[in-house]
PLY file of the C-alpha trace (Angstrom):
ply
format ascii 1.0
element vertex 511
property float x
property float y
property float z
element edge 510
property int vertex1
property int vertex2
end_header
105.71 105.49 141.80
107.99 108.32 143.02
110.37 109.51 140.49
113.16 110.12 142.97
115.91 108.05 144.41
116.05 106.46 140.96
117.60 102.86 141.11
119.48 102.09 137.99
118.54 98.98 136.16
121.36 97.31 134.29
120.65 96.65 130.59
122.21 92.93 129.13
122.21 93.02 125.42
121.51 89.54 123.93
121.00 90.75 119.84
125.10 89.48 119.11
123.55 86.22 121.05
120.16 84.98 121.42
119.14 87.92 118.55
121.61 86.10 115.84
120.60 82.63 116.37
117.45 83.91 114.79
116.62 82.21 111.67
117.75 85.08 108.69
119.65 86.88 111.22
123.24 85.64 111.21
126.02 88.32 110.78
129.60 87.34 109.38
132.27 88.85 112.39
132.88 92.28 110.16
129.01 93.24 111.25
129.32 91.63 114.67
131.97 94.21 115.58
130.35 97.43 113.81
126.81 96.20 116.35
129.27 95.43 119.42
130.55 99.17 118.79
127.15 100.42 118.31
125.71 98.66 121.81
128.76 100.10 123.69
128.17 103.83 122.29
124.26 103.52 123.01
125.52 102.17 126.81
124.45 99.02 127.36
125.77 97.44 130.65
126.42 93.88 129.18
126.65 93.28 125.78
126.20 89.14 125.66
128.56 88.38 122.82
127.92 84.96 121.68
128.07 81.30 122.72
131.47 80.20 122.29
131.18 76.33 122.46
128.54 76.47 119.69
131.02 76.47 116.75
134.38 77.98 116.22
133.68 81.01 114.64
131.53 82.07 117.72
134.01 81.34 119.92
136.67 83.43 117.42
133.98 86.25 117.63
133.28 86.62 121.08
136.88 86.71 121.30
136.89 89.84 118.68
134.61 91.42 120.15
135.85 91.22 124.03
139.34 92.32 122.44
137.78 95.86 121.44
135.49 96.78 123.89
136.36 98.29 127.03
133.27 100.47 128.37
130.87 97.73 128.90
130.79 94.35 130.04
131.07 91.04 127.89
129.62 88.18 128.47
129.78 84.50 126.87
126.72 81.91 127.19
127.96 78.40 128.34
125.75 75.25 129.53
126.52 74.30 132.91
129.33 71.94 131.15
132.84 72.21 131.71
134.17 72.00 128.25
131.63 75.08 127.58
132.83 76.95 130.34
136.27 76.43 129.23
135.45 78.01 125.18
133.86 80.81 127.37
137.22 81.10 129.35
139.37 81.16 126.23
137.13 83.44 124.53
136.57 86.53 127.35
140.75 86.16 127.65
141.28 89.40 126.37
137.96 91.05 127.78
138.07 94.49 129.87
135.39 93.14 132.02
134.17 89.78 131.08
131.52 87.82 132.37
130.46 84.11 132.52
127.01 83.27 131.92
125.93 79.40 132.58
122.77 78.11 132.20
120.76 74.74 133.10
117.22 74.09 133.04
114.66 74.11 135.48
111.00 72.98 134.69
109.50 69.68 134.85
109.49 69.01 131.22
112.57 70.41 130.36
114.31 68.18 133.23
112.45 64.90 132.01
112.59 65.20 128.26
115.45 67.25 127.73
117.83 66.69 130.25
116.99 63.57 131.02
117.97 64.63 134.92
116.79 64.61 138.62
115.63 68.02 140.02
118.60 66.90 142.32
121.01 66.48 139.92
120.41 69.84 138.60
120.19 71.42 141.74
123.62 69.88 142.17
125.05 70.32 138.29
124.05 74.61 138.85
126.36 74.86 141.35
129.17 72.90 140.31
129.50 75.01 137.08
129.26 78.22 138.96
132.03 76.96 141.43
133.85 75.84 138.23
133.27 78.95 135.95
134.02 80.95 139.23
137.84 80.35 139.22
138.33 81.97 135.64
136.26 84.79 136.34
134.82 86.74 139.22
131.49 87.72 137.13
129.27 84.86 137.07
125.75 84.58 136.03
123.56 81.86 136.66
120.40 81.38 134.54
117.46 78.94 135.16
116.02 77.98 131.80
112.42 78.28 131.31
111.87 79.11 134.86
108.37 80.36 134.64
106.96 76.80 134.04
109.31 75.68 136.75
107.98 74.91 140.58
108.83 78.58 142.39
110.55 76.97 145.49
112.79 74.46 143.15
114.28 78.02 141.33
114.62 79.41 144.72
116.84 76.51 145.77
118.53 76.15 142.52
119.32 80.22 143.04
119.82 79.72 146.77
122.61 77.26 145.58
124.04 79.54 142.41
124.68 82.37 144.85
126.22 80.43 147.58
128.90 78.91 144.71
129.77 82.60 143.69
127.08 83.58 141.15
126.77 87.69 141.46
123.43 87.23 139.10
120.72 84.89 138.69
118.42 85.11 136.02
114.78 84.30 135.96
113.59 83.88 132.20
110.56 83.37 130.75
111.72 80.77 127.72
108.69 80.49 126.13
107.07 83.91 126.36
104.40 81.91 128.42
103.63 84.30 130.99
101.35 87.59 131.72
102.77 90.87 133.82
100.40 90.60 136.52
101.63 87.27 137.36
105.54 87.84 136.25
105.36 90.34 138.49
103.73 88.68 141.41
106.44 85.53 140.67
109.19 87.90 140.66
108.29 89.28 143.97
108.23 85.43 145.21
111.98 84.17 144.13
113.05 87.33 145.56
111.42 87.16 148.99
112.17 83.18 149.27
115.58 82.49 147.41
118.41 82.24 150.39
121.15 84.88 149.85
119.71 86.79 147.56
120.45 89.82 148.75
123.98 89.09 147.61
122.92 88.67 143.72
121.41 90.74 141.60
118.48 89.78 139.85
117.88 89.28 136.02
115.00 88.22 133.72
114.63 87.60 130.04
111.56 87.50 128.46
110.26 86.35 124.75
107.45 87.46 123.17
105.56 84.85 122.01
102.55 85.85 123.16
103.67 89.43 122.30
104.41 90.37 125.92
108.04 90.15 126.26
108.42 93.78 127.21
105.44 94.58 129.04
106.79 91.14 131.49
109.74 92.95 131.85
108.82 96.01 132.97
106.42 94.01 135.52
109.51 92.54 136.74
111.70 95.87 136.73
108.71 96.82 138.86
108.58 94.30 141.31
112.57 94.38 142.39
114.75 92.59 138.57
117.40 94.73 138.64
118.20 93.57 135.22
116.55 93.01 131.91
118.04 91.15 129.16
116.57 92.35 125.58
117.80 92.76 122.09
117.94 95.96 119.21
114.13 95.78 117.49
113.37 92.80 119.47
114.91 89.85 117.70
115.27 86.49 118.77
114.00 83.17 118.71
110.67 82.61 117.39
108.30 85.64 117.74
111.51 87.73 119.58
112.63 88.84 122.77
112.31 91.69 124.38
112.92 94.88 122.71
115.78 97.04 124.12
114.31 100.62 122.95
110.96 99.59 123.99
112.00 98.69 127.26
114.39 101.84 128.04
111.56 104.58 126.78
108.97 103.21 128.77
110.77 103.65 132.00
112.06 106.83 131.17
108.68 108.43 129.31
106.86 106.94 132.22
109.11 108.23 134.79
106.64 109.56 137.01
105.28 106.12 137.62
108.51 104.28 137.69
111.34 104.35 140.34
113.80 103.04 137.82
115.74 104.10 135.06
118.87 102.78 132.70
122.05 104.09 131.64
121.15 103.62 127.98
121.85 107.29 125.76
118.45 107.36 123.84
119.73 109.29 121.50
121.67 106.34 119.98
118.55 104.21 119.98
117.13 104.93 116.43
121.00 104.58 115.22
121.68 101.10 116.98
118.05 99.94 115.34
118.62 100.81 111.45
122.19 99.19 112.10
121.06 96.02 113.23
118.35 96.09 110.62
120.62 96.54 107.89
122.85 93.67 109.02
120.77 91.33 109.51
118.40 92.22 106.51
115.37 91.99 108.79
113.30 95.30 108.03
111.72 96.89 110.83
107.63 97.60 110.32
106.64 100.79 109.93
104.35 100.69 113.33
107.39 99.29 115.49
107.48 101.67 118.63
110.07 103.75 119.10
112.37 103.09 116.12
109.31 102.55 113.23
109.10 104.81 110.30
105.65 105.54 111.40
106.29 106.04 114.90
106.45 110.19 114.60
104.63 110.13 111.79
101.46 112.35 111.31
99.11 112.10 108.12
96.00 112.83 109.33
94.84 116.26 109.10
93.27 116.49 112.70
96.60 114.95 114.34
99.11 117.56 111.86
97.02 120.70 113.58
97.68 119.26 116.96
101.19 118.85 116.73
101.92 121.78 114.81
99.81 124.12 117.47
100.88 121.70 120.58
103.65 118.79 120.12
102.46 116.92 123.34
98.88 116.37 121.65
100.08 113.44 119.98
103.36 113.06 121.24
104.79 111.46 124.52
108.30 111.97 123.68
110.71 113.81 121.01
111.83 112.20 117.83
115.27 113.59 118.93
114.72 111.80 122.58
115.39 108.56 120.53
117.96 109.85 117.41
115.43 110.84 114.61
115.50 114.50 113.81
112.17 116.75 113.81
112.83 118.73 110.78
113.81 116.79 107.61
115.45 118.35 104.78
114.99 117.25 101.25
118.16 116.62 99.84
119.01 115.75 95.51
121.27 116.50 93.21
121.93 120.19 93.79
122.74 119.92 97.54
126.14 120.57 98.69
128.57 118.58 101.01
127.53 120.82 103.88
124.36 120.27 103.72
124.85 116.30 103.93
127.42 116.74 106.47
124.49 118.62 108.30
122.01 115.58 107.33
124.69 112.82 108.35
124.97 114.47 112.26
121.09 115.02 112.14
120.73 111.27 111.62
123.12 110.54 114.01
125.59 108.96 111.39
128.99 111.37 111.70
131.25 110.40 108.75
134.98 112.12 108.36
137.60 111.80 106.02
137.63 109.17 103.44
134.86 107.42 104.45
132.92 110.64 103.74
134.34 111.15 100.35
133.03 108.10 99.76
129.26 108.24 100.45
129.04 111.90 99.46
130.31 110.53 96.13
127.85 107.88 96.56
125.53 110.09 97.60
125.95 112.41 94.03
125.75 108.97 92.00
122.00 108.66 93.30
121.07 112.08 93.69
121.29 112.11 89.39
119.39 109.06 89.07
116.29 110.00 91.11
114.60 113.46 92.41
115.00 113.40 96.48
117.36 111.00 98.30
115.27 110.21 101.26
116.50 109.92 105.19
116.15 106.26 104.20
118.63 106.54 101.28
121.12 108.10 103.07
120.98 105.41 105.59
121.54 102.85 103.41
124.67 104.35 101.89
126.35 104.68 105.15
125.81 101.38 106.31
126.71 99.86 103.11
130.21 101.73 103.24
130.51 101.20 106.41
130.02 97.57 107.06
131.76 96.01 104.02
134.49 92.86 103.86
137.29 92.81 101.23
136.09 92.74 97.39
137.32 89.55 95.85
134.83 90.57 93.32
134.21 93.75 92.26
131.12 94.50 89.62
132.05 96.26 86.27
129.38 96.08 84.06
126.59 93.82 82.78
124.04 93.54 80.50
121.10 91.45 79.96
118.73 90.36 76.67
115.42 89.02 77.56
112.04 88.12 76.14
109.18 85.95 76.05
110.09 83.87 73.00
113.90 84.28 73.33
114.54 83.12 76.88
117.23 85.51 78.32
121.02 86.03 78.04
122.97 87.66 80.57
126.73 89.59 80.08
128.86 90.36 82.93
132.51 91.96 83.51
133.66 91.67 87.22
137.10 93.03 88.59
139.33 90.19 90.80
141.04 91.51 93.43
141.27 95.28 91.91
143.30 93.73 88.87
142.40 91.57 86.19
138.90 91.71 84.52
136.76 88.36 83.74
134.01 88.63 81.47
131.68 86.32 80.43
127.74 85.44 78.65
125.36 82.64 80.02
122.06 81.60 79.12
119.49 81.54 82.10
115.60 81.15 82.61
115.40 84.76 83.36
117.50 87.57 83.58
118.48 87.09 86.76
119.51 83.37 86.16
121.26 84.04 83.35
123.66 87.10 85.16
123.65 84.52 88.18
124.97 81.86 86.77
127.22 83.67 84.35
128.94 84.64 88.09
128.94 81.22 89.09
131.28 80.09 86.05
133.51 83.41 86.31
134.24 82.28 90.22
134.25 79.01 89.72
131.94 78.01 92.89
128.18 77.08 92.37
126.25 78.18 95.78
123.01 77.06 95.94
120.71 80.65 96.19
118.94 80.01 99.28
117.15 83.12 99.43
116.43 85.92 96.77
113.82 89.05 97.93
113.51 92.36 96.41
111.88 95.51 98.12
111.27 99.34 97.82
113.52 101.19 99.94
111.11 104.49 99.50
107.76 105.05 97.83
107.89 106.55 94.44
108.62 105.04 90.39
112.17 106.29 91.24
112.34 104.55 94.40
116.14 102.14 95.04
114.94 98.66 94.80
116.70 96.93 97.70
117.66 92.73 97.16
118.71 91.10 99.73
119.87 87.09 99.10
121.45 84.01 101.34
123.71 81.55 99.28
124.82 78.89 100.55
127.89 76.11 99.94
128.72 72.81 101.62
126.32 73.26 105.04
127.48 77.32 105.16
125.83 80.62 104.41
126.01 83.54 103.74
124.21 86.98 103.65
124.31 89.81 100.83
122.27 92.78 99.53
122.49 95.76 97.29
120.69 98.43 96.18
120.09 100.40 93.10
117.28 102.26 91.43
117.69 99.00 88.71
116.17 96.00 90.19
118.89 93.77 88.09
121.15 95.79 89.10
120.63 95.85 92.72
120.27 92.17 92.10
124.00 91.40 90.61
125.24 93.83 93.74
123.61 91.21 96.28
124.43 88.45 95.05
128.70 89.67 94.33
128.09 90.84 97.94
127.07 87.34 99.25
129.90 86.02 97.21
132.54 88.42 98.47
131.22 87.25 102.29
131.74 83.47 101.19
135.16 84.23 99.35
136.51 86.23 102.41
135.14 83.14 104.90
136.33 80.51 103.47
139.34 82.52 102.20
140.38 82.01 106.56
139.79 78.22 106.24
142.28 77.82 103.16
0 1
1 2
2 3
3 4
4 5
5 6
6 7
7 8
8 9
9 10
10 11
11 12
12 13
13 14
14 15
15 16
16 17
17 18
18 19
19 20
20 21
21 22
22 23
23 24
24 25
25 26
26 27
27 28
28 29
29 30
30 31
31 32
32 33
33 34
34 35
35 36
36 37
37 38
38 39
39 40
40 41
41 42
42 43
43 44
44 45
45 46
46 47
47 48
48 49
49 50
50 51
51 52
52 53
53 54
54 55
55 56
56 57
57 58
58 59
59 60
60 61
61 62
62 63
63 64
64 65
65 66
66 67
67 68
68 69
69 70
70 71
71 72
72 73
73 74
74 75
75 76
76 77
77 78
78 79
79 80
80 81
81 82
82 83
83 84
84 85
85 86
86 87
87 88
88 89
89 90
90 91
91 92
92 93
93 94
94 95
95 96
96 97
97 98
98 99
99 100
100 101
101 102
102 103
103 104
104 105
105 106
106 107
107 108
108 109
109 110
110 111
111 112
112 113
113 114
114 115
115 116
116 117
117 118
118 119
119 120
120 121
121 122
122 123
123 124
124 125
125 126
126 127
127 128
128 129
129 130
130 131
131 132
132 133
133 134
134 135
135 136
136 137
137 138
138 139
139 140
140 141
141 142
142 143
143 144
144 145
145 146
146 147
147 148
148 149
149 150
150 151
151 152
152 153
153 154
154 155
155 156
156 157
157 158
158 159
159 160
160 161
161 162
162 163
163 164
164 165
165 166
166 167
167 168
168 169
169 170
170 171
171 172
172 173
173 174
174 175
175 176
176 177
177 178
178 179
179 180
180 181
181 182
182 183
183 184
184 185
185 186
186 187
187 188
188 189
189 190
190 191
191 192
192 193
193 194
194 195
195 196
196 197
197 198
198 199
199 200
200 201
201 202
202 203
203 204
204 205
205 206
206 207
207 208
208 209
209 210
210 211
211 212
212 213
213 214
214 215
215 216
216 217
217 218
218 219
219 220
220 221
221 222
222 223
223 224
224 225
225 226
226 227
227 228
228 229
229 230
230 231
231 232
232 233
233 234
234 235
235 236
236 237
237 238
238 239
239 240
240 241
241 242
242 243
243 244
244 245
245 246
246 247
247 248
248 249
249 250
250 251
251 252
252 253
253 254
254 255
255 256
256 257
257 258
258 259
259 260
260 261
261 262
262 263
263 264
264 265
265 266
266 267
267 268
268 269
269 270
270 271
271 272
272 273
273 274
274 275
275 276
276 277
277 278
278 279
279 280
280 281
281 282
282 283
283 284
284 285
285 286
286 287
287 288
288 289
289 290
290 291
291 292
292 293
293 294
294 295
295 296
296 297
297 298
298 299
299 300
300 301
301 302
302 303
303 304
304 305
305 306
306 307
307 308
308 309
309 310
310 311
311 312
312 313
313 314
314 315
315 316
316 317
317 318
318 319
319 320
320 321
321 322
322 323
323 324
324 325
325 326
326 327
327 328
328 329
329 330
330 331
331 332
332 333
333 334
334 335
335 336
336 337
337 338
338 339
339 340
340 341
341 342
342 343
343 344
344 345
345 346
346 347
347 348
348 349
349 350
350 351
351 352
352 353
353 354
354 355
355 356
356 357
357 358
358 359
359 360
360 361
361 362
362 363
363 364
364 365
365 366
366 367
367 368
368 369
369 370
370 371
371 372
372 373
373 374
374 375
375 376
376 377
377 378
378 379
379 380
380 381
381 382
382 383
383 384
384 385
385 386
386 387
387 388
388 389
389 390
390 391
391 392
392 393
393 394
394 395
395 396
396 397
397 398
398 399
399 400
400 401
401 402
402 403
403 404
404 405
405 406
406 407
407 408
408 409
409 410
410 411
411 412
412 413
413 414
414 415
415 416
416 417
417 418
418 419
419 420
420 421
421 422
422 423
423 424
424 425
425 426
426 427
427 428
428 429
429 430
430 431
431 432
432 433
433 434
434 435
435 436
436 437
437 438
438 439
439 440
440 441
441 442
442 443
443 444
444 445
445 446
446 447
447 448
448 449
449 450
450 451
451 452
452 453
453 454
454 455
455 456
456 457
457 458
458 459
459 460
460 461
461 462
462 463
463 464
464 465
465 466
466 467
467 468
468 469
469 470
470 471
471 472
472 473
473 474
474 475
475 476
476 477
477 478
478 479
479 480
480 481
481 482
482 483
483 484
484 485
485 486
486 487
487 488
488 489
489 490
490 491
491 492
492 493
493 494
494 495
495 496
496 497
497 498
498 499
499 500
500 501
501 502
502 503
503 504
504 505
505 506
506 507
507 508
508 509
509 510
């Protein structure tokens, strides 16, 4: 395709949405924000915020988020039910721009099974929700659930219908990741040709990847008129994952001498907006993920390190910097200077000032004198944990632990309440860890059930931080926490104090 007279494809963000629904990636509202920020400083059109009638604290933080941002749009998900459309109302009060999304499904067994509805009452319920979401707000999309395995001219009436009540978008989605580009594509180009009016909406799709084609299905679509693709940061989502957002935005704009199309997106935020959401959610990102990957400008073998070095473009089709990740990287350990970080942090495209620098440069010394290089990777994670933190009900002071195979284990632990008293107490466990654990349990006086309990290797190497991440869990809630430290215990006790601070702040609102 020609490169010029570029249309501009509008980019909906779904990770604060469809992304978090994901089983292991909830976020409590402190991270929800921090991402919201992120998605409006990478320059996504639409950031879809949440879906307000599924519980209260959705509703409260699609309501926190559409209070703060102001450069992009925010949208709320609501069935095509008037009490939803009413959460979604009181929650995009405050919003600069908000935006109503409704959606109803479309295909045969969806309708039968699900619904339990007439194609006709569908066609019917669609457009009384638009006309009903339409007097609260001007921006109304309309999506057709699972509308690939729906009949083609029943979407193009149930469209035909959306527009005429007021929706400015309908969205075609592929639910269940069902579908291949060639005939996406050639689907897309039907509902566009046949739906009545819509040259008065513009036209969406969303695509999972459970057949692992969610982007290339999009970009079929971008191709064959959607003016809108609705994705999420590394891809998360239901089951195998929707779309990914970086994918989606480098391969029309590496590819733009085929393509016609382009997005508003700042690529240079991409690799930023990727480790964020990774960290949050405590969903690592494999090394081979395109794009954002640690592997991705990587180069070990010897034939590909002579290319690059003599000619970049041998093995690369676009910059590390095109997407955020620096070319050069400096080692950095215990004898580096605060320039030099400060110089690292901007390289990484993670700008700290003030106090919150003091802070991880002090950080940053602690580790430096416990292991030879701090890695790109190391630095990352100290940002992110300052950065994205609640209030510390607990803080940790010290522990220790006694262990063997004949003794069983003890564990000791001193934690700080509220920055004033100290609480100290021994416990006897099955292991270390149980032993600290539940010695933390009887200093708090709560007993969460511990849900989840990993442990990884943030770098390579015996001096490597060993990174735990765990989910607790207390009457029906949960909760996420993680630390790191080059002690495994250690890193351990911080995850688990950091779950409990989450749970102490959350239910801390409800008391």
């Amino acid at each position: 395709m020609n490169s010029e007279n570029k249309r501009l494809v509008r980019v909906l963000d779904t990770t604060l949405r469809d992304g978090e629904q994901a089983p292991g990636c909830s976020m409590n509202l402190t991270e929800k924000i921090e991402v919201a920020r992120r998605l409006e400083k990478l320059g996504v059109d639409i950031i879809e915020a949440g879906f307000p009638a599924s519980s209260p604290g959705d509703l409260e933080s699609v309501k926190a988020i559409a209070g703060i941002i102001k450069d992009c749009t925010v949208a709320g998900l609501c069935r095509c039910r008037e009490s939803d459309i009413d959460a979604g109302r009181e929650a995009l009060a405050g919003a600069a721009s908000p935006r109503i999304h409704v959606f109803l499904a479309t295909s045969p067994v969806h309708m039968e099974y699900k619904l339990k509805m007439t194609p006709e009452q569908v066609l019917e319920q669609a457009a009384a929700s638009v006309r009903y979401a339409k007097k609260f707000c001007e921006d109304v999309e309309f999506s057709a659930e699972d509308a690939f395995r729906s009949d083609p001219d029943f979407v193009c009436r149930v469209f035909g219908a959306a527009i005429a009540a007021g929706a400015l978008t309908v969205n075609f989605p592929d639910t269940v990741g069902y579908a291949m580009p060639a005939e996406f594509g050639g689907r897309i180009c039907y509902i566009r040709e046949h739906t009545p009016g819509m040259e008065k909406a513009g036209f969406s799709v969303h695509c999972h990847n459970d057949l692992g084609l969610a982007v290339a299905n999009s970009i079929a679509a971008v191709t064959n008129g959607a003016d809108q693709v609705e994705c999420t940061v590394n891809g998360i989502g239901e089951r195998a994952g929707n779309a990914s957002l970086e994918e989606l935005v480098m391969g029309l704009r590496v590819r733009k001498d085929y393509f016609s199309a382009d997005t508003r997106i700042d690529s240079t935020q991409l690799y930023a907006a990727s480790r964020l959401v990774s960290q949050v959610t405590g969903v690592k990102i494999q090394p081979n993920k395109a794009i954002v990957g640690d592997n991705a400008f990587a180069h070990e073998a010897g034939i590909h390190q002579h290319g690059v070095m003599v000619k970049r473009e041998t093995y690369e089709i676009m910059t590390p910097q095109s997407v955020g990740i620096p070319l050069n990287r400096m080692v950095l350990g215990k004898h580096s200077g605060r320039h030099a970080f400060e110089e690292r942090l901007k390289a990484l495209n993670l700008p700290l000032d003030g106090e919150m620098l003091e802070k991880v440069f002090a950080e940053f010394k602690d580790l430096a004198d416990k292991k030879k290089v701090v890695s790109d990777r190391d630095i990352e994670v100290l940002v992110m944990d300052t950065a994205v933190t609640v209030p510390e009900t607990w803080k940790l002071d010290h522990w220790a632990v006694n262990t063997g195979s004949a003794l069983g284990a003890s564990g000791v632990i001193r934690l700080q309440h509220k920055g004033g008293s100290f609480e100290k107490l021994v416990s006897m466990g099955d292991g270390p860890i149980d032993s600290i654990f539940k010695a933390i349990n009887k200093i708090i006086g709560r007993e969460p059930e511990l849900e989840l309990y990993e442990i990884g290797a943030i770098t390579g190497g015996s001096a490597s931080q060993g990174e735990t991440v765990v989910k607790i869990a207390l009457n029906g809630r949960h909760w996420n926490g993680r630390g790191v430290s080059t002690d495994i215990i250690e890193s351990s006790i911080r995850a688990y104090i950091s779950a409990i601070n989450v749970m102490e702040w959350d239910l801390g609102k409800k008391e």
